[in-house]
C-alpha atoms as a printed R data frame, in Angstrom:
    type eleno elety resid chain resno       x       y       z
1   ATOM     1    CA   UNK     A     1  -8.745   0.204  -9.026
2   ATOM     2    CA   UNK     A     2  -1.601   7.448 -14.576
3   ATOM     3    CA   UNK     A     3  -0.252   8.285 -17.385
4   ATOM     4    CA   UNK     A     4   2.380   5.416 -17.957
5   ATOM     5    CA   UNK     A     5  -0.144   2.763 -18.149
6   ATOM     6    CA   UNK     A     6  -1.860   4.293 -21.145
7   ATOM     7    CA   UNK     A     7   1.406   3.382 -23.382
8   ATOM     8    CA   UNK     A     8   0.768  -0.662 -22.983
9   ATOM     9    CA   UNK     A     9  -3.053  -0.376 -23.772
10  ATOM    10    CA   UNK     A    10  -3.713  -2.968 -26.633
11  ATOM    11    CA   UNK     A    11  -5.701  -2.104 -29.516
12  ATOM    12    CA   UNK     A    12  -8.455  -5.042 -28.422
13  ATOM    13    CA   UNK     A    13  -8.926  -3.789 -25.409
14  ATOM    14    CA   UNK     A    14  -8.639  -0.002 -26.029
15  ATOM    15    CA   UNK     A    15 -11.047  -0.280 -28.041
16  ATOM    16    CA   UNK     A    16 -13.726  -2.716 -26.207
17  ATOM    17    CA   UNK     A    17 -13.209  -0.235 -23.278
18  ATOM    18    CA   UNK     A    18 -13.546   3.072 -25.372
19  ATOM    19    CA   UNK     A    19 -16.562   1.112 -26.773
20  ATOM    20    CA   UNK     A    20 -18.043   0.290 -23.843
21  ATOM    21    CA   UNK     A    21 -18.056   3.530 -22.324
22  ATOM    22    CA   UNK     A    22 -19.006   5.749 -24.870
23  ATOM    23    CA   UNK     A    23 -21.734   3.350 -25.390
24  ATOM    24    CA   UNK     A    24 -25.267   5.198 -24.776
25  ATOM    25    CA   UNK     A    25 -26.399   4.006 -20.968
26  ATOM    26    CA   UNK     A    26 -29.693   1.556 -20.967
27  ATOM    27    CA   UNK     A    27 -31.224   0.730 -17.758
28  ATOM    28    CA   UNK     A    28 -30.849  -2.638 -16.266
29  ATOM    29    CA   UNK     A    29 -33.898  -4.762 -17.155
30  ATOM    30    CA   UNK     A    30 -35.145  -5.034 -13.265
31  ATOM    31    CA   UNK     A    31 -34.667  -0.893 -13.514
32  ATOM    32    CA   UNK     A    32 -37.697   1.705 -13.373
33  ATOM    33    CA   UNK     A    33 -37.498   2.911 -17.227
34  ATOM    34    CA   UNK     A    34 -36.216   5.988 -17.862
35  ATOM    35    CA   UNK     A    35 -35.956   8.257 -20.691
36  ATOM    36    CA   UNK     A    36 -34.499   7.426 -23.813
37  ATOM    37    CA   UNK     A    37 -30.276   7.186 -23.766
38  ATOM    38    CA   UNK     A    38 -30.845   8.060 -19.627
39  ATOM    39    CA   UNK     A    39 -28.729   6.136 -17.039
40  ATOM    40    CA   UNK     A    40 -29.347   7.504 -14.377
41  ATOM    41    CA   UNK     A    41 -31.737   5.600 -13.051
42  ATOM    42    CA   UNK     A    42 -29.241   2.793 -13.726
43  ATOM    43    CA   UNK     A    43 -28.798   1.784 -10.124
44  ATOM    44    CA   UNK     A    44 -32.450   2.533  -9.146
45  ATOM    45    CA   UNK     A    45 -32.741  -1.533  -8.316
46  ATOM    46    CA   UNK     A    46 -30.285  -2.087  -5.991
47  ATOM    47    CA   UNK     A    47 -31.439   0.750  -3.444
48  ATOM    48    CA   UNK     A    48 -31.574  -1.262   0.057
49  ATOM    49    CA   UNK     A    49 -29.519  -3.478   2.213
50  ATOM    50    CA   UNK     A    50 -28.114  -6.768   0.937
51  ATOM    51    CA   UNK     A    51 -26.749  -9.896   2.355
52  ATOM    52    CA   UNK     A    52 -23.241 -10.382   0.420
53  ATOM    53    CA   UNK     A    53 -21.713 -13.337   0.260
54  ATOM    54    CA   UNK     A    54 -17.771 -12.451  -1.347
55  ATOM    55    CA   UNK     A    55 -15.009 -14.314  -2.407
56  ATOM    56    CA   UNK     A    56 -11.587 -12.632  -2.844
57  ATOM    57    CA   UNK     A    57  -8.511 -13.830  -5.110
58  ATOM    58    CA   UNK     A    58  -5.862 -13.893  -2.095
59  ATOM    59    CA   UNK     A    59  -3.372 -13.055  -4.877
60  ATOM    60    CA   UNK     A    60  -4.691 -12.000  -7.885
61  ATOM    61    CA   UNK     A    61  -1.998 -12.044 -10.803
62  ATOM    62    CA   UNK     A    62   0.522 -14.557  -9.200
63  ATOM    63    CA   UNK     A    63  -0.731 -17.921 -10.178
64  ATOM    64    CA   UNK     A    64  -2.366 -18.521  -6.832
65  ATOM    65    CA   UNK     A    65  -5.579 -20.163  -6.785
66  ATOM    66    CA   UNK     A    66  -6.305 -19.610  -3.214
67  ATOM    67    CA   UNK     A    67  -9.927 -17.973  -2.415
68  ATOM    68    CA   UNK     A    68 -11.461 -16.344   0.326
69  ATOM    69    CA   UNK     A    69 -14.744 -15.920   2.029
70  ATOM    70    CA   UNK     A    70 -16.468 -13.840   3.405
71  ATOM    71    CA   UNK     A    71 -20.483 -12.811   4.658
72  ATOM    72    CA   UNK     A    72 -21.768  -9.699   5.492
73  ATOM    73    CA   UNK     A    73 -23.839  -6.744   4.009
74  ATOM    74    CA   UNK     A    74 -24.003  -4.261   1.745
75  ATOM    75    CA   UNK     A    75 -26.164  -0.839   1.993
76  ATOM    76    CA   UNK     A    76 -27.478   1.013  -0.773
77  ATOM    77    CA   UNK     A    77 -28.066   4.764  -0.686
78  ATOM    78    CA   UNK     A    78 -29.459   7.004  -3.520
79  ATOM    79    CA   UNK     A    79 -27.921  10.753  -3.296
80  ATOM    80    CA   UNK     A    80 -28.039  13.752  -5.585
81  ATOM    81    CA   UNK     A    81 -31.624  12.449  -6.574
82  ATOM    82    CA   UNK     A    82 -30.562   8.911  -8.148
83  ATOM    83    CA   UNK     A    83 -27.743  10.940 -10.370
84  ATOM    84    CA   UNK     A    84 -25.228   9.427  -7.555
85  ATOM    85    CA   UNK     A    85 -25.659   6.249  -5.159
86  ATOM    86    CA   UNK     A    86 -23.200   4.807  -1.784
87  ATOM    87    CA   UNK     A    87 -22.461   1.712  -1.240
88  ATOM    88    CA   UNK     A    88 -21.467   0.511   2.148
89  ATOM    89    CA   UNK     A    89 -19.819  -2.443   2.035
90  ATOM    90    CA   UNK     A    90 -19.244  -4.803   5.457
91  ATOM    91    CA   UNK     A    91 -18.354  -8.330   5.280
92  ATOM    92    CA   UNK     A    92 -15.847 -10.617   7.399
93  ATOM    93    CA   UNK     A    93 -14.345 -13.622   6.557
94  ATOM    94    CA   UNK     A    94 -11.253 -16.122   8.306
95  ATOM    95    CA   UNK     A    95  -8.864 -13.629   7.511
96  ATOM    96    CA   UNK     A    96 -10.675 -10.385   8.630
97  ATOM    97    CA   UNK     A    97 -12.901  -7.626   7.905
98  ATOM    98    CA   UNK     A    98 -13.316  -5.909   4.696
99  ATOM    99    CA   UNK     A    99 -15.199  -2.519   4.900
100 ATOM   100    CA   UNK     A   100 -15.271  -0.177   2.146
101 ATOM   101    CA   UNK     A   101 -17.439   2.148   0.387
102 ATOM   102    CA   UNK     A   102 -18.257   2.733  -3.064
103 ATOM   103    CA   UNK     A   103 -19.413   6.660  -4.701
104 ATOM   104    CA   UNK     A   104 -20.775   5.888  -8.088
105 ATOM   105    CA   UNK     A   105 -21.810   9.044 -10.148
106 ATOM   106    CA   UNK     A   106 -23.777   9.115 -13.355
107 ATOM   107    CA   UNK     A   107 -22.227  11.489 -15.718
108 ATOM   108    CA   UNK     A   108 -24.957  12.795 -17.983
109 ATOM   109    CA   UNK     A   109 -22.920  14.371 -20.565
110 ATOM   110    CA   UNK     A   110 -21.303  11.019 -21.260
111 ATOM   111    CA   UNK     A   111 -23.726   9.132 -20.724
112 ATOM   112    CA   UNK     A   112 -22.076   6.819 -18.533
113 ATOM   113    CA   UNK     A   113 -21.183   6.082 -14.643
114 ATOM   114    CA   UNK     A   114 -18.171   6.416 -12.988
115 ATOM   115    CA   UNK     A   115 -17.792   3.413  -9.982
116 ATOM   116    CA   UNK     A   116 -15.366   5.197  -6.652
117 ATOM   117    CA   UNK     A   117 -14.188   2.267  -3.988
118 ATOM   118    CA   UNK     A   118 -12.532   3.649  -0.914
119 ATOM   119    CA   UNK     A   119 -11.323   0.947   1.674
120 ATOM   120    CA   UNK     A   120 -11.641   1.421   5.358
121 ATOM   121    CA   UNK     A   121  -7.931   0.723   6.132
122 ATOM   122    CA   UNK     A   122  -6.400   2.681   3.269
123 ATOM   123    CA   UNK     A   123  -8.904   5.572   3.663
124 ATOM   124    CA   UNK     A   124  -8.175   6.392  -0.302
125 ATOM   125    CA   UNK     A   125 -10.040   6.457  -3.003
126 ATOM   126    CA   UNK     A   126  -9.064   3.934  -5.950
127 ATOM   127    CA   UNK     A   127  -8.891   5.051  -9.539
128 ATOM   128    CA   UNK     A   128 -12.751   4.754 -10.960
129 ATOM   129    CA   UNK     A   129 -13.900   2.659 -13.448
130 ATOM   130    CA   UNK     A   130 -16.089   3.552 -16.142
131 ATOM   131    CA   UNK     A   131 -19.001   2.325 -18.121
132 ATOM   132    CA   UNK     A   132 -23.010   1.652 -18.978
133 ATOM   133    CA   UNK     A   133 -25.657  -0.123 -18.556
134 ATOM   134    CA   UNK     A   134 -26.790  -2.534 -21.516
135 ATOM   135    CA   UNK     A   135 -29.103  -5.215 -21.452
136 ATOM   136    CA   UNK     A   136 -29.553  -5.654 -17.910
137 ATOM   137    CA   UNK     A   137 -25.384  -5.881 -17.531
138 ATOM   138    CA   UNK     A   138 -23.459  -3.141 -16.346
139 ATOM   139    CA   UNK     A   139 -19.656  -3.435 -17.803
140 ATOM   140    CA   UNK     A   140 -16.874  -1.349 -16.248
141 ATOM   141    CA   UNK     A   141 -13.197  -0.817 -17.479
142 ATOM   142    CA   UNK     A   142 -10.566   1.373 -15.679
143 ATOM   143    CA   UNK     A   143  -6.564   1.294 -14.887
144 ATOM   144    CA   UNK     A   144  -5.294   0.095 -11.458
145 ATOM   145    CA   UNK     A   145  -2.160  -0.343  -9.774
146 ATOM   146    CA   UNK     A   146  -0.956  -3.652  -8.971
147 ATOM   147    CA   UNK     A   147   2.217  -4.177  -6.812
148 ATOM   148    CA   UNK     A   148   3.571  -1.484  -8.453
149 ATOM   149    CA   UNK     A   149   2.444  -2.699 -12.014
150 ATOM   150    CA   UNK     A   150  -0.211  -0.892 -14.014
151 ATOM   151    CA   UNK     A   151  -3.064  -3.381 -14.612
152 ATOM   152    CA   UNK     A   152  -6.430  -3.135 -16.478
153 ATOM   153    CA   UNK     A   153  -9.811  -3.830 -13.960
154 ATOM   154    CA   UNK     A   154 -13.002  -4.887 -15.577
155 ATOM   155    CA   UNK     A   155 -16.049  -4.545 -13.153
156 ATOM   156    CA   UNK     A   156 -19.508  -6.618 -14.172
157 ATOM   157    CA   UNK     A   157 -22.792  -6.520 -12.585
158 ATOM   158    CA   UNK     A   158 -24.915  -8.776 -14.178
159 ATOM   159    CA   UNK     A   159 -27.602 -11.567 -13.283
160 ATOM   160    CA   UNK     A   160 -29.902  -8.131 -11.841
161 ATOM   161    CA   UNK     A   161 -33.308  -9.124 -10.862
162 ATOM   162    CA   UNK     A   162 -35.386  -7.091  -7.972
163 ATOM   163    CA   UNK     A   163 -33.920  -9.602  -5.149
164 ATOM   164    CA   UNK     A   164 -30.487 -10.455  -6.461
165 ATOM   165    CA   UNK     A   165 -27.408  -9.743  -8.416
166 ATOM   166    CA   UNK     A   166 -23.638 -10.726  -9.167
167 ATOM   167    CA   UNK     A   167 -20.562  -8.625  -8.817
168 ATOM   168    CA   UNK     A   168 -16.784  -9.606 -10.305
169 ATOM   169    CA   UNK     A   169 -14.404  -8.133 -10.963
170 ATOM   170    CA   UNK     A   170 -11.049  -9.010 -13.005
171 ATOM   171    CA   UNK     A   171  -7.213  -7.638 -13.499
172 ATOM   172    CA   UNK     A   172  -5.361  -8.026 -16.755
173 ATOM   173    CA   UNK     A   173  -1.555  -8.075 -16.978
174 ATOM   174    CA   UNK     A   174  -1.338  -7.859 -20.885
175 ATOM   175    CA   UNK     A   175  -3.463  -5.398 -22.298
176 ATOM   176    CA   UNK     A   176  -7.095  -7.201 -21.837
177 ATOM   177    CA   UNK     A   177  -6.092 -10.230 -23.947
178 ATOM   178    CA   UNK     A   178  -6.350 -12.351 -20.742
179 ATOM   179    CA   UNK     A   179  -8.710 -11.426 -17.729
180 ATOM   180    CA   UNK     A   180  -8.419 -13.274 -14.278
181 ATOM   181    CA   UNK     A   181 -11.452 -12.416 -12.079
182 ATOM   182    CA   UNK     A   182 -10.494 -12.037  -8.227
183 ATOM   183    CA   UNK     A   183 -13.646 -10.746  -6.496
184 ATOM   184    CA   UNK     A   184 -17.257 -12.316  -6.836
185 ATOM   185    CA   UNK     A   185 -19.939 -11.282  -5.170
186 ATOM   186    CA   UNK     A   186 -23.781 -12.247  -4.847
187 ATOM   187    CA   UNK     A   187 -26.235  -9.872  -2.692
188 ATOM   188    CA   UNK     A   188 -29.303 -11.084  -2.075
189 ATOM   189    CA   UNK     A   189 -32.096  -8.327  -0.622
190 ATOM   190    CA   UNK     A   190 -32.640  -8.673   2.500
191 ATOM   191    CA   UNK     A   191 -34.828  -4.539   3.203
192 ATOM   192    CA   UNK     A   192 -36.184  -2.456   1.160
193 ATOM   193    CA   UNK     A   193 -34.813   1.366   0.523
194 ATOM   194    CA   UNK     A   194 -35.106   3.936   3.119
């Protein structure tokens, strides 16, 4: 969340996304530090189970303002010694159950992460996103299909402390000159890595 879509890329965003992930990693200020221009300790904060509280765009890009809720939890897993980390997602709301996970791998030639979301119904992997780590914000940019449309998808985590932090993401229809978030998330820690 190919080819084709690359021909509509503005210039503005082309470039803020080329920026952003060719941009040398920093670790997120409630991080471990690492070694200079090294992300991948990035995600070292977040290892652990969360309480996430979500709300979902019912229609992202079609004028609707409808949200949804949903509660659940998210688990944290460090693999490949921190270079690589899984998410498992679980959360229900009034109109179902969304379970998914999430492979994000830290590319060290780069310098940068790719972000992986597979759904439990669809059983596919999404196209990644990619970015860095900079000033305790973590800004992702990738290409997504959208009813058939190819769409830009910005991913942010920001607000990181040891016990917190926000997820959204956000589609654009016209090249990044207009972004419409349609997934926010909070976790909160609720246990500590295994």
């Amino acid at each position: 969340m190919q080819n084709p879509a690359r021909s509509w890329l503005g210039g503005t965003c082309l470039a803020m996304a080329l920026l952003a992930m060719n941009a040398p990693a920093q670790p997120p200020q409630a991080a471990p530090a690492a070694a200079p221009g090294d992300g991948q300790h990035d995600f070292d904060w977040e290892i652990g189970t969360w309480k996430t509280e979500l709300r979902r765009l019912a229609k992202p890009l079609s004028g609707s303002q409808e949200w949804v809720e949903y509660a659940g939890t998210s688990v944290v897993r460090k693999v490949l010694d921190g270079r690589a980390n899984l998410v498992e997602l679980r959360v229900a709301g009034p109109t179902g159950n969304i379970e998914g996970v999430s492979l994000r791998l830290y590319n060290p030639q780069a310098g940068q992460w790719s972000l992986h979301y597979a759904g439990a119904r669809s059983g596919t992997l999404t196209r990644p996103v990619h970015g860095v780590f900079r000033n305790g914000r973590g800004e992702f940019y990738g290409q997504e299909d959208l009813d058939g449309k190819a769409i830009l998808v910005r991913f942010v985590i920001s607000d990181i402390t040891p016990d917190s932090a926000r997820f959204e993401q956000a589609y654009s229809d016209d090249g990044g000159r207009n972004w419409e978030t349609n997934w926010i998330a909070v976790d909160t820690r609720i246990g500590d890595a295994e």
